[in-house]
N, C-alpha and C positions, 0 to 999 in steps of 0.2 A: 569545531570539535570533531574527532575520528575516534570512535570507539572498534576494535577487533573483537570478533566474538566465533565461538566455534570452534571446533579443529583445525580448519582451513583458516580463521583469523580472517573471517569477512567482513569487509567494512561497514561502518553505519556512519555517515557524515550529517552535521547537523550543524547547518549557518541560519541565524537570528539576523533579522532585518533585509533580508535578504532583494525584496521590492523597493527600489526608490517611490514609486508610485501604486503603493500595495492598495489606498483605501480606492482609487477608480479603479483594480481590478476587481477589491470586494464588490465596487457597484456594479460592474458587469456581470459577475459571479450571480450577484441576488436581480439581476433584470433580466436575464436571457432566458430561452427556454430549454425543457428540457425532454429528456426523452425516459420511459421505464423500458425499454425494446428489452427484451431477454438475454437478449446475447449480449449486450453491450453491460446485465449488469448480474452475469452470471453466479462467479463465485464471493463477488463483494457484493454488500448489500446500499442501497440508495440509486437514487436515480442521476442520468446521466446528460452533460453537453457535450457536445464531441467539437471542437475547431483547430484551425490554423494561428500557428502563433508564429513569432518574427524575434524567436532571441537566441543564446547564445548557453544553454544551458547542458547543450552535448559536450562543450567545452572543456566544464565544469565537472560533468560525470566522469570524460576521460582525463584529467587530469588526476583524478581520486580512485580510478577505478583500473585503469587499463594494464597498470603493472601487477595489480590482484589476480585479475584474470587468465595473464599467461603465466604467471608462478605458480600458481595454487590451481589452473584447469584447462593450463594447455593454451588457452584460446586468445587470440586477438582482433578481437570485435570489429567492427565500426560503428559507430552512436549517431546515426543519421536519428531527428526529431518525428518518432512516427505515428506518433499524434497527442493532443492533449484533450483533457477533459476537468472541466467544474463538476463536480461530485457533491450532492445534496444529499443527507439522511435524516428521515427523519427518525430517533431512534426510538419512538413510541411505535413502530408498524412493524407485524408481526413478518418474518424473515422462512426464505426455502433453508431446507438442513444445513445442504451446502455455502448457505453466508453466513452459517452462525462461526463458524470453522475456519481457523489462519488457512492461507490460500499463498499458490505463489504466481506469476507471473508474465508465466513463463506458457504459451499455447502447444505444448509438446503433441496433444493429439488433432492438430491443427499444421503438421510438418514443421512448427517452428521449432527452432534447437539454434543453441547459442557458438554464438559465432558466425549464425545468417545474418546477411543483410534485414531479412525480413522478421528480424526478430529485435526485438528490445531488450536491453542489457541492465536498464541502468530505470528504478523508478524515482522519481523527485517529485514529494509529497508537499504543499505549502500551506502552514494554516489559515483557513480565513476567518474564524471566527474570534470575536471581540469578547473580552471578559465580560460587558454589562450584556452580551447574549444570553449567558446561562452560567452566572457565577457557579454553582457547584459543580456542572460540567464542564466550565474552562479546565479550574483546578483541579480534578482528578483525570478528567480525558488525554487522548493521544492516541500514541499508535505503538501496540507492540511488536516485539521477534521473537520468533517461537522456535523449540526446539521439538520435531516429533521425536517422542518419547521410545515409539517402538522401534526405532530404524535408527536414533539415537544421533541424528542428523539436524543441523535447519536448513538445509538446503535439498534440491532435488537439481541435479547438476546433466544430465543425461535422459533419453529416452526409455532405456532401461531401469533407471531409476525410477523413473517416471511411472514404470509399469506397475512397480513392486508398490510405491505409494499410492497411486489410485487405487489398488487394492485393498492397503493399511485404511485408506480412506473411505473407503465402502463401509470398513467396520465402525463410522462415530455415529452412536446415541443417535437416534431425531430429538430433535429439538427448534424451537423457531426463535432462540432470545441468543442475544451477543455470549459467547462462552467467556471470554474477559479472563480474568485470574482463575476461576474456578477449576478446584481440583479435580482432573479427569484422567483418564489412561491414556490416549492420544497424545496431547502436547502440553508444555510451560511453557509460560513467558519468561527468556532467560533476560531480556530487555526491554525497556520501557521506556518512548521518547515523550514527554508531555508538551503537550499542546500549547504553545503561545502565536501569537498574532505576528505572522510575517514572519513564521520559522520555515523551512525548508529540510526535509529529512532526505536523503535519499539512500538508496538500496539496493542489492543484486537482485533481480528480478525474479534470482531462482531460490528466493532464502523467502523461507515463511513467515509472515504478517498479518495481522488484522487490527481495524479500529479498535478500539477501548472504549466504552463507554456502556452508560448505563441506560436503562428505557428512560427515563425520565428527564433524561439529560439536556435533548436538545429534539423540539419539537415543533412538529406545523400548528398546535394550537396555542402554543405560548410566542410563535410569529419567529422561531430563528431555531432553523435546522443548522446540521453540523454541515460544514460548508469546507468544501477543499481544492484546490487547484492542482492536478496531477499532469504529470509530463513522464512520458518513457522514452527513455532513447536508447 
């Protein structure tokens, strides 16, 4: 399925079942270790694995992506795999300002900008979590796309853009709990992908997101955090 959203009509792609051998990557997901380094889990919230994987998933991104990119922003990329990560939350711990807050992708104050090599174009999100994990936060969790509200955008497409929203960004609330639907001046969720087992979402890197969910949802004391397989290309 391909949903268009925004002025630009950016894509949102979303294929079910997507692993032939999804449950030995959940086992790997929940055996490996991991890391909380800071930078690694700056503006999303949860701790992180960072590895080398061996598939074909750039493929996939530019198949669905690459004609968006130079219609709608000029650009033609290339989707080299630049790195992936197992992504653990647990969403009972309390969170810096900046993860409660959709975020994009995108390292602008970092010289990355799109259409470098060194930059990721394309993120490809997969769920790992099982409904008997946390029946109530299967069923309402996922991942949203968010529109900022002030700039009237979900994307941030440019360095100059870039300037003008880390600005707009300065000005959100502190707060340390998931913002989720909650009514704020900032941003809406204009989308909403829900969470199943062996879904795959993927996204432009430079369009606003964050997890969904609730503090109680998925947790280190009930034995099964929110658990996700991320790949940017």
């Amino acid at each position: 399925m391909v949903k268009y959203v925004g002025k630009r009509q950016s894509p949102i792609v979303v294929i079910d079942d997507i692993l032939p051998n999804v449950d030995r990557v959940r086992e790997l997901g929940l055996s490996t270790i991991y890391s909380n380094d800071e930078k690694k889990m700056h503006a999303s919230p949860g701790i992180r694995c960072s590895f080398n994987i061996n598939w074909k998933l750039n493929e996939v991104a530019e198949a669905y992506f690459s004609s968006w990119y130079l219609e709608q922003l000029g650009k033609e990329p290339d989707y080299p795999n630049l790195h992936n990560v197992f992504t653990i939350i647990d969403t009972s711990e309390p969170m810096a300002n900046v993860q409660c807050w959709p975020h994009i992708d995108v390292a602008w104050n970092e010289g990355q900008e799109i259409g470098k090599h060194n930059t990721q174009h394309v993120a490809g999100m997969i769920f790992l979590n099982k409904p008997e994990d946390s029946p109530k936060g299967y069923e309402k969790g996922g991942t949203g796309v968010y529109r900022h509200k002030l700039l009237d955008t979900h994307l941030c497409t440019n360095h100059k853009e870039y300037v003008v929203h880390e600005k707009m960004d300065k000005q959100n609330p502190k707060r340390d709990t998931n913002i989720n639907y909650e009514d704020n001046d900032m941003f809406e969720v204009t989308e909403f992908v829900k969470m199943k087992y062996n879904r795959l979402v993927m996204y432009p890197t430079c369009m606003y997101h964050h997890p969904i969910y609730e503090v109680d949802d998925f947790t280190e004391k009930d034995k099964h955090c929110r658990m996700t397989l991320i790949s940017f290309v």
